[in-house]
PAZAPA-4460 file (N, C-alpha, C; in steps of 0.05 Angstrom, whole numbers, plus 32768, in hexadecimal, padded with zeros to 4 digits):
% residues 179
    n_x    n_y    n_z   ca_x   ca_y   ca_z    c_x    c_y    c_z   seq   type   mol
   84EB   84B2   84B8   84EB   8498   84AD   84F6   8499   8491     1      X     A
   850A   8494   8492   851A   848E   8474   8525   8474   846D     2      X     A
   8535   8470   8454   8543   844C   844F   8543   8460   8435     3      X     A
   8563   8456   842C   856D   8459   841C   8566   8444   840B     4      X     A
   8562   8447   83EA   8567   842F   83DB   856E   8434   83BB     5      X     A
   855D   8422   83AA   8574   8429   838C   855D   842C   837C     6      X     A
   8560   842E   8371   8550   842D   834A   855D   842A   8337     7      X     A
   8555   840B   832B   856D   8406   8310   8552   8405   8300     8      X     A
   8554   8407   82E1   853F   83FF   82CF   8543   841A   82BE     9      X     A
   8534   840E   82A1   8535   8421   8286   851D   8436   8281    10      X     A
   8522   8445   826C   8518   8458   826B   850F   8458   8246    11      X     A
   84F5   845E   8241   84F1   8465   8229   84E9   8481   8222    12      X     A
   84E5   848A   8206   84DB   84A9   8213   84D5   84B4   81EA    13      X     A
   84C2   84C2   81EF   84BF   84C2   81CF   84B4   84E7   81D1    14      X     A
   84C4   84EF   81BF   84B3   850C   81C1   8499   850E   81B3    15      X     A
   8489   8526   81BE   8472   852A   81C1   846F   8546   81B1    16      X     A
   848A   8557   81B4   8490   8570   81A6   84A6   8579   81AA    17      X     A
   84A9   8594   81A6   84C6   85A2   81A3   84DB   85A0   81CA    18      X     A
   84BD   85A0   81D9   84C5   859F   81F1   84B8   8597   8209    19      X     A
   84AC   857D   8205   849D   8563   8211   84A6   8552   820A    20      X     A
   84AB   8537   821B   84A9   8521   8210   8498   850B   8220    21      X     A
   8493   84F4   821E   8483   84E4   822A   8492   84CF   822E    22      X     A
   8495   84C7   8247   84AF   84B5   8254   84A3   84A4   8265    23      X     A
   84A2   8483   825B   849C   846C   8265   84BF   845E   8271    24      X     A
   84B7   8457   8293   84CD   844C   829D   84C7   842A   82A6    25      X     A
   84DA   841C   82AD   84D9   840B   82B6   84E9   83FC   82CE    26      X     A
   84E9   83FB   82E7   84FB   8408   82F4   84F5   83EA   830A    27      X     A
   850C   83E8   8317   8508   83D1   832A   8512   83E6   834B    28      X     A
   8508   83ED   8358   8507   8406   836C   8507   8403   8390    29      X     A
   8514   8401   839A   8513   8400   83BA   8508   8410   83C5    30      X     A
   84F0   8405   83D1   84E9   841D   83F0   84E1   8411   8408    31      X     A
   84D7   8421   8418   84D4   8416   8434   84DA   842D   844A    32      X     A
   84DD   8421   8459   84E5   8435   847A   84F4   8428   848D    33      X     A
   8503   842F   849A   851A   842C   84B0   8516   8440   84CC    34      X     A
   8512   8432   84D9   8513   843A   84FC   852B   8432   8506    35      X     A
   8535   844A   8508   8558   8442   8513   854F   8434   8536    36      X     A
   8563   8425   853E   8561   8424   8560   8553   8441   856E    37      X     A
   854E   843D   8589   8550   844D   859A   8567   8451   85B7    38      X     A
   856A   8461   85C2   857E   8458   85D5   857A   8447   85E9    39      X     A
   856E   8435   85E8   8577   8412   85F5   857B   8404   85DB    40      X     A
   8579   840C   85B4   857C   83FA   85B4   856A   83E7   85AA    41      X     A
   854E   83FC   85AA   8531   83E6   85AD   8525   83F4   859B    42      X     A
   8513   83E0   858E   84FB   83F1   8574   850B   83F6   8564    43      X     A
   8519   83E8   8559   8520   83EB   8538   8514   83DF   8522    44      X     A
   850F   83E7   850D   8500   83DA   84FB   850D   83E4   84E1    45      X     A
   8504   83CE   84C6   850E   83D9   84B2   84F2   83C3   8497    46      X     A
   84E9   83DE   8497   84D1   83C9   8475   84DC   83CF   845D    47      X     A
   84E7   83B9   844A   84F2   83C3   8439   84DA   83B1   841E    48      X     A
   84DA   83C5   8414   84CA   83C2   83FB   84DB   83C2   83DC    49      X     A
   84CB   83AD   83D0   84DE   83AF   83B9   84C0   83B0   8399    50      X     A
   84C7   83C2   8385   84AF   83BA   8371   84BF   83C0   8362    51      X     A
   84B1   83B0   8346   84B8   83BB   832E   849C   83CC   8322    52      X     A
   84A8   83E9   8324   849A   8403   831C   8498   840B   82FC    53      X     A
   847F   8410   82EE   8484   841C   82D9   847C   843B   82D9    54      X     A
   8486   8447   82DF   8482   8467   82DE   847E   8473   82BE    55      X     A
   8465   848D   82B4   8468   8492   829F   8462   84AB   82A8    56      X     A
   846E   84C3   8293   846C   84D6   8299   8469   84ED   8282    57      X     A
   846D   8505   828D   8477   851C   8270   8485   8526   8282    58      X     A
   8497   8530   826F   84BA   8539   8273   84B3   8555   8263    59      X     A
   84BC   856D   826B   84B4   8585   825F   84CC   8594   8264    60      X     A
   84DD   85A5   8250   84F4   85A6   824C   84EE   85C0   825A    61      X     A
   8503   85D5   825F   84FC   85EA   826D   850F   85F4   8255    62      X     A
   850F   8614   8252   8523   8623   8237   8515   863F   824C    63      X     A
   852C   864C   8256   8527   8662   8259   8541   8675   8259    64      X     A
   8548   8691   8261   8555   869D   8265   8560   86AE   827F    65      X     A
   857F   86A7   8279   8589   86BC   8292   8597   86CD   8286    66      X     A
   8590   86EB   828B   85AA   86F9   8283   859F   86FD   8262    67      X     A
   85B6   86ED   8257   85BA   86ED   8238   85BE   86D0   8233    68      X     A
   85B9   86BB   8247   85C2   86AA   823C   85A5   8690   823C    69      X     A
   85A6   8681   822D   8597   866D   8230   8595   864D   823B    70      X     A
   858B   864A   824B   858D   862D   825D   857B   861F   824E    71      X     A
   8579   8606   824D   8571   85F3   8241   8571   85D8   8244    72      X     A
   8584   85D9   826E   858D   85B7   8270   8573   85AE   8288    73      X     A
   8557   85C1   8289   8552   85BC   829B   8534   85B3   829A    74      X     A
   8523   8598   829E   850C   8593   829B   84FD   8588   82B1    75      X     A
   84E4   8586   82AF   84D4   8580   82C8   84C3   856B   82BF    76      X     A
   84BE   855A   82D5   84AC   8548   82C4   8494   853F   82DE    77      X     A
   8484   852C   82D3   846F   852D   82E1   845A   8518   82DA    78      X     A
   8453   8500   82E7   8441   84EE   82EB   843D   84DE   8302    79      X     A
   8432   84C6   82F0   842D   84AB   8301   843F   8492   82FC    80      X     A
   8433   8482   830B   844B   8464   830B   843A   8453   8315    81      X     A
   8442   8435   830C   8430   841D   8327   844D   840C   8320    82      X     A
   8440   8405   833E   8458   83E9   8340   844F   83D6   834B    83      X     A
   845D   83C6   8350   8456   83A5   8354   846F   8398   8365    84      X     A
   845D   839B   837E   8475   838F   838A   847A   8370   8397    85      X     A
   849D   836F   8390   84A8   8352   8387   84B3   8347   83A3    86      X     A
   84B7   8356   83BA   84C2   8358   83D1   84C1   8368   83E7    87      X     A
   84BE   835A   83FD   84C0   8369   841A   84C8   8357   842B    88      X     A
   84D9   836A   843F   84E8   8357   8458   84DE   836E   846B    89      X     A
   84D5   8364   8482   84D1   837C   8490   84E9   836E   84AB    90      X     A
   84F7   8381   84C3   850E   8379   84D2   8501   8388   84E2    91      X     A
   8500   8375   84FE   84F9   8386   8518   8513   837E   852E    92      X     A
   8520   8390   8534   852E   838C   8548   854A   837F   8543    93      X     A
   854C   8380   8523   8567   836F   8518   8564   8354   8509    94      X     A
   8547   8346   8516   853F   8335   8516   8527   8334   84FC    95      X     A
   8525   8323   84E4   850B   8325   84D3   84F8   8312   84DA    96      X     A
   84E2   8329   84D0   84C4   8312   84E4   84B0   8313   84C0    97      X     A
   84A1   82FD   84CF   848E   82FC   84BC   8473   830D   84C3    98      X     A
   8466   831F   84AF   844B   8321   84BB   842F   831B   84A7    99      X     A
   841B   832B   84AD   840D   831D   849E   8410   832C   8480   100      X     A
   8413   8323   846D   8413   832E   845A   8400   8339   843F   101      X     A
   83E4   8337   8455   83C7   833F   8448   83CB   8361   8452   102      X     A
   83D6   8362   8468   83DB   8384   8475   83EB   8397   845D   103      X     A
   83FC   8389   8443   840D   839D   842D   83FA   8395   8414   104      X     A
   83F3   83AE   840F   83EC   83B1   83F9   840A   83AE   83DE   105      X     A
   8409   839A   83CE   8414   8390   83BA   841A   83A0   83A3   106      X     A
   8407   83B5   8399   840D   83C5   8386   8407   83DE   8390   107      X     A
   8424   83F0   838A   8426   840C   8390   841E   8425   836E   108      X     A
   840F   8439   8378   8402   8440   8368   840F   845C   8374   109      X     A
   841F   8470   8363   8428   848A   8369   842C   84A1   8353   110      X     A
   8429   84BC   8366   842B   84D4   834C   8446   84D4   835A   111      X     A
   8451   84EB   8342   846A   84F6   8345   846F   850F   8336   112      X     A
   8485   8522   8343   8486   853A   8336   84AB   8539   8336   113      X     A
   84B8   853F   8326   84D2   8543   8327   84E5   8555   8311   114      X     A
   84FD   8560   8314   850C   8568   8305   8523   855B   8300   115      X     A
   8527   8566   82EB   8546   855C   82DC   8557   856E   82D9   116      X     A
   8572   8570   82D7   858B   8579   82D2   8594   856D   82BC   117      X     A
   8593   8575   829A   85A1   8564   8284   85C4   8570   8283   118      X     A
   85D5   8561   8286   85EB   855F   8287   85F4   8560   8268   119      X     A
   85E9   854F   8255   85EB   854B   823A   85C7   8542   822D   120      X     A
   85D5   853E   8215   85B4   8538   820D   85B1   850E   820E   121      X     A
   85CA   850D   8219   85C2   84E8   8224   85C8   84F0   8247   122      X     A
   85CE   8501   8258   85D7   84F4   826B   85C4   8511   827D   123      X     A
   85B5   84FF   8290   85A4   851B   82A5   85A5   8510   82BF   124      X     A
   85A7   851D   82D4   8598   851C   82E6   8581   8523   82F8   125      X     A
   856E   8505   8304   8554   8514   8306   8556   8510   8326   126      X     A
   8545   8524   832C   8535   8524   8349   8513   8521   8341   127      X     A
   850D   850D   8358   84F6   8509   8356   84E2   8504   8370   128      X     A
   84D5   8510   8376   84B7   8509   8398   84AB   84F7   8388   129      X     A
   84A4   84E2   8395   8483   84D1   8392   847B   84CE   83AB   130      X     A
   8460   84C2   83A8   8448   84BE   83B1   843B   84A7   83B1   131      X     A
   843A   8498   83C6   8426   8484   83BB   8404   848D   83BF   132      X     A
   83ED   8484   83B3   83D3   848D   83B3   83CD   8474   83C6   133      X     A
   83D6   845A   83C0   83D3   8449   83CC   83E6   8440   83E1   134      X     A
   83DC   8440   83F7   83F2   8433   840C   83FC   8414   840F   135      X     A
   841D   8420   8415   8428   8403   840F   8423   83F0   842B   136      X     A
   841D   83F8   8442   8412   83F4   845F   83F9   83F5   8458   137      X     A
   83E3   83E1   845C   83CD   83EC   845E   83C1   83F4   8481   138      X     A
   83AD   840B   8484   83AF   841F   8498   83A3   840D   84B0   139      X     A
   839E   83EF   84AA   8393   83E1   84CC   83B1   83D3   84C8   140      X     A
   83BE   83D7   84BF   83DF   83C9   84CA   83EC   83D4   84E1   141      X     A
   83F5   83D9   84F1   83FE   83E4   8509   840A   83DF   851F   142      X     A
   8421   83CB   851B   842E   83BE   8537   8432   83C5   8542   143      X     A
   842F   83BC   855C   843B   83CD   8578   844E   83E8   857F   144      X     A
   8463   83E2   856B   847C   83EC   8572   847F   83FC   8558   145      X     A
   846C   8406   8546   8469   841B   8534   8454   8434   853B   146      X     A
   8462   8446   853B   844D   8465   8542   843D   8468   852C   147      X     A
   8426   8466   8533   8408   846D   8520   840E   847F   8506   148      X     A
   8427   8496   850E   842B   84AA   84EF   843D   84A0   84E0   149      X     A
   844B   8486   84E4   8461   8482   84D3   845B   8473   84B9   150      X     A
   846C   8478   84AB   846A   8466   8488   8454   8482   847E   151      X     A
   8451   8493   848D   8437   84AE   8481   8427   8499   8474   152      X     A
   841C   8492   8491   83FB   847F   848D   8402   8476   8476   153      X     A
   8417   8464   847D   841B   844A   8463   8427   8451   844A   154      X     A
   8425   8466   8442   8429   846D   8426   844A   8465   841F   155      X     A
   8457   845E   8404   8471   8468   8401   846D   8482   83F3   156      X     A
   847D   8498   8407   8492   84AE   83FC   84A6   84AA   83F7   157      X     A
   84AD   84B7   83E2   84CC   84B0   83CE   84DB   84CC   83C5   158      X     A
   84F6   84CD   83CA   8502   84E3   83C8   8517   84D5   83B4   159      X     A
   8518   84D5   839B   8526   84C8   838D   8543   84D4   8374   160      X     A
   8559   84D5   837C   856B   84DD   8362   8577   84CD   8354   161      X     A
   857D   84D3   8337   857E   84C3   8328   858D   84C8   8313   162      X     A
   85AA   84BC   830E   85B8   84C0   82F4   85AE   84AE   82DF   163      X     A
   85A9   84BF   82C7   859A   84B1   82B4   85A7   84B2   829E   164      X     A
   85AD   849B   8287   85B9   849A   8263   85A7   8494   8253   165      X     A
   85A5   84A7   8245   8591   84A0   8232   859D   8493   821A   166      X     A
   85A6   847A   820F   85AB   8465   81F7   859F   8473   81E1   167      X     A
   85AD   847C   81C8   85A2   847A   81AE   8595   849C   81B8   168      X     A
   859E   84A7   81C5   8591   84CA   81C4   85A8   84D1   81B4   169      X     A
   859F   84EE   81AD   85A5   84FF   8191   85C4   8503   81A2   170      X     A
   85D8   8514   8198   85EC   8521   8198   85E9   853A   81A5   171      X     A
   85DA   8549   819B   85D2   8564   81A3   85BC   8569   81A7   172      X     A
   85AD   857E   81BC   8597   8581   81C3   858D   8596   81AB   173      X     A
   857D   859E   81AF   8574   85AB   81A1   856B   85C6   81B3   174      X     A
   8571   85D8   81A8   856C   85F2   81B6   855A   8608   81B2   175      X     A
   8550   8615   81BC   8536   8628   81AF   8537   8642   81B2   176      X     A
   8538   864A   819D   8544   8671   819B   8539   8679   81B4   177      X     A
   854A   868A   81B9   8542   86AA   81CF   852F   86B9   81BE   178      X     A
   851A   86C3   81CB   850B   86DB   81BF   850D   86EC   81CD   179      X     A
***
């Protein structure tokens, strides 16, 4: 069960020290699930979820060594987020239905663990897993034509990459001797 989608929204971020920082986001984010056809054709479905997420986290620079040389474009980061969600269409069969809408839980509540690739000291790319704690299905939801394990008992999982600019960041990173 997958569905592709986007994440647009800003980023704040204030250091904490030489190599932490503390990074509040604000993000407007797609998720959901997709059941392609089967071969007649039949049982397709698609729930598409939409929130605006605030994710906050710590960003922890990595500085280590290969060889003789020193890396320094590479950080990991790690928290929580809630969101609030603004939209859902759910599609059965091509066709959108209404259902009851006391069955979705409204605000999504998730950890996350991810890395970055810094390209420059404004421009990175991140990978990121979440989690919701709270399910966006709640677990007596269950239509006919959905198998009991799908949405992983409701939850959104998120496999997320992300080109990121940081506005108004320094010129140069800052680098930290080899010992």
């Amino acid at each position: 069960m997958n569905k592709l989608g986007y994440v647009l929204g800003g980023i704040v971020n204030s250091k904490l020290n030489k190599k932490n920082e503390l990074q509040l986001e604000m993000n407007y984010i797609k998720k959901g699930t997709l059941q392609k056809p089967d071969s007649m054709n039949m049982n397709s479905y698609r729930l598409s979820l939409d929130y605006i997420e605030v994710p906050i986290m710590l960003r922890h620079h990595m500085h280590f060594n290969i060889g003789k040389k020193i890396m320094d474009k590479f950080d990991w980061e790690a928290g929580a987020s809630v969101g609030i969600m603004v939209r859902h269409i759910w599609v059965v069969d091509g066709y959108q239905e209404n259902f009851d809408q006391s069955k979705i839980n409204k605000i999504d509540a998730s950890i996350f663990v991810g890395f970055d690739y810094n390209f420059s000291s404004t421009f990175y790319i991140s990978f990121r897993y979440s989690n919701s704690v709270i399910p966006a299905v709640k677990h007596d939801f269950i239509p006919g034509y959905l198998i009991p394990y799908d949405f992983n008992t409701g939850n959104n999982m998120v496999f997320q990459m992300s080109l990121k600019f940081v506005f108004g960041g320094t010129a140069e990173k800052e680098s930290t001797p080899a010992n």
